[in-house]
C-alpha positions as CSV (number, residue, x, y, z in Angstrom):
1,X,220.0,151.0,49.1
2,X,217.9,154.2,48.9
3,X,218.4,156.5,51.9
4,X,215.2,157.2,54.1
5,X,214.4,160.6,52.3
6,X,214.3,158.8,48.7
7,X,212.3,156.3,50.4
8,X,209.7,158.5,50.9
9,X,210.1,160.4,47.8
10,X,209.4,157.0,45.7
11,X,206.7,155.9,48.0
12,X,204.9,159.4,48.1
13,X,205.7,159.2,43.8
14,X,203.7,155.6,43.6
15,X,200.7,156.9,46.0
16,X,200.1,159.4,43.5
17,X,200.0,157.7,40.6
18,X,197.9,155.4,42.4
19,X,195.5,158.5,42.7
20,X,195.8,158.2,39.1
21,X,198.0,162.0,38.9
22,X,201.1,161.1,36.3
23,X,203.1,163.9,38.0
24,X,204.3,161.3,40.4
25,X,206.4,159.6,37.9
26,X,208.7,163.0,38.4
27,X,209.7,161.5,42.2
28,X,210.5,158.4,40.9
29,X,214.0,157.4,39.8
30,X,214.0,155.7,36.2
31,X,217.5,155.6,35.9
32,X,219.3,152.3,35.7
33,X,220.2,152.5,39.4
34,X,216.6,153.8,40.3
35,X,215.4,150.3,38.0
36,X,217.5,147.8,40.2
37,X,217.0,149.9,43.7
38,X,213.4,149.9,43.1
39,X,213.7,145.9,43.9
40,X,214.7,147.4,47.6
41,X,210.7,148.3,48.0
42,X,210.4,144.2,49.1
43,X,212.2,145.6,52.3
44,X,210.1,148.2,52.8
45,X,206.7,145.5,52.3
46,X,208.2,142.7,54.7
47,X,207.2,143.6,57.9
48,X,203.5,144.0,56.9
49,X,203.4,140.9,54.7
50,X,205.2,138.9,57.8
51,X,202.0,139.7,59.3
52,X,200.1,137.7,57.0
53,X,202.4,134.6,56.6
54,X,202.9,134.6,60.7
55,X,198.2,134.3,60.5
56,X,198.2,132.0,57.7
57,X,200.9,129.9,59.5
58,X,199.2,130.5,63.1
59,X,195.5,129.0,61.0
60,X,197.9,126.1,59.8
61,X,199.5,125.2,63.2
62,X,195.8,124.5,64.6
63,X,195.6,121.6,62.1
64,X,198.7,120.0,64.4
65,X,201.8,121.9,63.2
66,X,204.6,122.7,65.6
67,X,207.0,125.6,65.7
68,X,209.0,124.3,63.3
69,X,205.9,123.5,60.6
70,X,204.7,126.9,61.7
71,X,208.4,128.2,60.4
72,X,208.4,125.8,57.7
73,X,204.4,127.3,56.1
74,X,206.4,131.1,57.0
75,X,209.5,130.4,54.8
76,X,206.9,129.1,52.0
77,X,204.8,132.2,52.1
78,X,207.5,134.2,51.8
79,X,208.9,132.1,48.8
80,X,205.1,132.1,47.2
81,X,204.6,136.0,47.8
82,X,208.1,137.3,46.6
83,X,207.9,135.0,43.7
84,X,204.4,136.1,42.7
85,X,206.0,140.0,42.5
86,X,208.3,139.4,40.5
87,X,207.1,136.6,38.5
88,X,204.2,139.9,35.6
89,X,207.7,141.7,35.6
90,X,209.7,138.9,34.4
91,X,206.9,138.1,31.8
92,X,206.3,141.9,31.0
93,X,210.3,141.6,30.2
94,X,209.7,139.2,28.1
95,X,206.7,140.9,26.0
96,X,207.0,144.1,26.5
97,X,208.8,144.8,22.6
98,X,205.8,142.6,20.8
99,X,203.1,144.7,22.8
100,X,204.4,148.3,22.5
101,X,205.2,149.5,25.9
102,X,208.9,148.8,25.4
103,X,209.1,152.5,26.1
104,X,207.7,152.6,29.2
105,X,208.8,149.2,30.4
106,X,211.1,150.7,33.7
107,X,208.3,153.7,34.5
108,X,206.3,150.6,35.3
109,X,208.4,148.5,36.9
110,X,209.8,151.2,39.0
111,X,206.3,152.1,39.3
112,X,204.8,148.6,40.0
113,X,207.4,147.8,43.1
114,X,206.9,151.0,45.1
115,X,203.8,150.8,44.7
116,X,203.5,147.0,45.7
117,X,205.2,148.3,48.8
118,X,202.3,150.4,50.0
119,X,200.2,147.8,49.0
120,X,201.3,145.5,51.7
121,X,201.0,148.3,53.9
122,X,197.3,149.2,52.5
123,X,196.3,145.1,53.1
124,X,198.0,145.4,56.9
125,X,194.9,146.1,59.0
126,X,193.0,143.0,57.8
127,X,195.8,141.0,58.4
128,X,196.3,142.3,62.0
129,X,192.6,141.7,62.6
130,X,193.2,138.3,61.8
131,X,196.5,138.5,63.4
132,X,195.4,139.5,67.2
133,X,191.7,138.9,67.2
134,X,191.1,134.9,65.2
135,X,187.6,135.1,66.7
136,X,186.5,137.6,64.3
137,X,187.2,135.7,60.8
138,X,183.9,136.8,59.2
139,X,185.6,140.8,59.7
140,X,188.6,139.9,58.2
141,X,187.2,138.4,55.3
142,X,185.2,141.2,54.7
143,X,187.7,144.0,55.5
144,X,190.4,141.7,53.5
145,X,188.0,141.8,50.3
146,X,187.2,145.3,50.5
147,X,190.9,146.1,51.0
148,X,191.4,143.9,48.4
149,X,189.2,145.9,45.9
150,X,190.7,149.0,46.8
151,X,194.2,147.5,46.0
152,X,193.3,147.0,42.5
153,X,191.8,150.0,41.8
154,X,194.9,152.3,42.5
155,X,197.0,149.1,41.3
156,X,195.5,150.1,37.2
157,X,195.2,153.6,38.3
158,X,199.2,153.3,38.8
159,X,199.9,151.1,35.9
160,X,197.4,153.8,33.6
161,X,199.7,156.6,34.8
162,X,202.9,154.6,33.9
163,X,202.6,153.7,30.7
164,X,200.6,156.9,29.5
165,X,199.1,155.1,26.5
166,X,195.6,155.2,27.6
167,X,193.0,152.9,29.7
168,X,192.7,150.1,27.2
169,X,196.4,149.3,26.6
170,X,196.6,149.7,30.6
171,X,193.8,147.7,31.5
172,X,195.7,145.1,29.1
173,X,198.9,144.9,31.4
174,X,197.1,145.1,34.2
175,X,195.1,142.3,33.2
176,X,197.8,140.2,32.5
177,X,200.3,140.8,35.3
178,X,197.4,140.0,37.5
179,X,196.6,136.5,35.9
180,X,200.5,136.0,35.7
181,X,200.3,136.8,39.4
182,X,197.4,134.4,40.1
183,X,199.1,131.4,38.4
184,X,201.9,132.0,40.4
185,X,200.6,131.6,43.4
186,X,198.4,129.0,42.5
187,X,201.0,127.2,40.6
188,X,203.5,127.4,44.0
189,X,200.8,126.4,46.8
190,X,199.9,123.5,45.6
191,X,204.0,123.0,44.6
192,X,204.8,123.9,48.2
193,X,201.8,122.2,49.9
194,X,200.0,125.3,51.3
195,X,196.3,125.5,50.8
196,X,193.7,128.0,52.2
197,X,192.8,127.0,55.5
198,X,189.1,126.3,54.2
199,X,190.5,123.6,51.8
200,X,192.3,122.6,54.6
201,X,189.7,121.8,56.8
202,X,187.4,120.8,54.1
203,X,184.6,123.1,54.1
């Protein structure tokens, strides 16, 4: 595993390209150990994406769920999330020689789960809204959508600065990670059982 100081390197390396400045590809490490360790980033995300699962699960368990369905809807969201990260790269493995950006396949994967890390991070506040104050759903939703927003800006701004073939191949991969992304979460809900809560109740 990374030590603490490379931690920050990498993370510091992903904001910037986030800001849309290439230069922060220079902190990152590309190398075939800096590839794999990248995966690591997952650690650095959970405790802010626990946050979410524990509200989704805590929104579930009003429906009649115990602890142990609480647990149960917890272990799925994690399943559903971490499967949904990895889920574009595998793809973007798969096509990345028939599109071109065989090249600069590990800058963006490298890239990509850093900066999926501070993502999580970026998404936190909504989530402990949600978390600590349930009352206030109609603030949540909004912050969660302008977060949301935000997240995908510096999310093409990133993948832009990694693969240094200009906006259109970039907004490409973006474009299809994200549906990739979409599908799998879709795909594992309704596999797993999990619905948004609004489904749930019907409205």
């Amino acid at each position: 595993m990374p030590s603490g100081e490379q931690i920050q390197q990498y993370l510091t390396g992903a904001w910037r390209m986030m800001l849309g400045k290439a230069d922060g590809l220079k902190l990152l490490d590309l190398s075939a150990d800096g590839f794999w360790n990248s995966f690591y980033a997952m650690l650095i995300a959970l405790p802010a994406l626990v946050v979410g699962w524990v509200g989704f699960a805590n929104d579930l368990s009003a429906l009649g769920d115990g602890f142990d369905g609480r647990l149960s809807i917890v272990l799925r969201l994690a399943t559903i999330d971490l499967a949904a990260w990895v889920a574009p790269l595998l793809v973007l493995a798969a096509v990345a020689r028939s599109a071109g950006i065989a090249d600069r396949f590990v800058h963006l994967v490298v890239a990509s789960n850093w900066a999926s890390a501070v993502i999580a991070w970026i998404m936190l506040p909504p989530a402990l809204i949600g978390l600590v104050m349930p009352a206030v759903r109609p603030l949540e939703d909004m912050l969660s959508l302008v977060f949301f927003v935000a997240a995908m800006v510096l999310t093409w701004r990133m993948t832009n600065a990694a693969l240094g073939k200009g906006a259109g191949v970039a907004s490409a991969v973006f474009a299809g990670m994200f549906v990739v992304s979409l599908l799998t979460l879709f795909i594992l809900q309704s596999a797993l059982g999990l619905v948004p809560i609004d489904q749930t109740s019907g409205l």
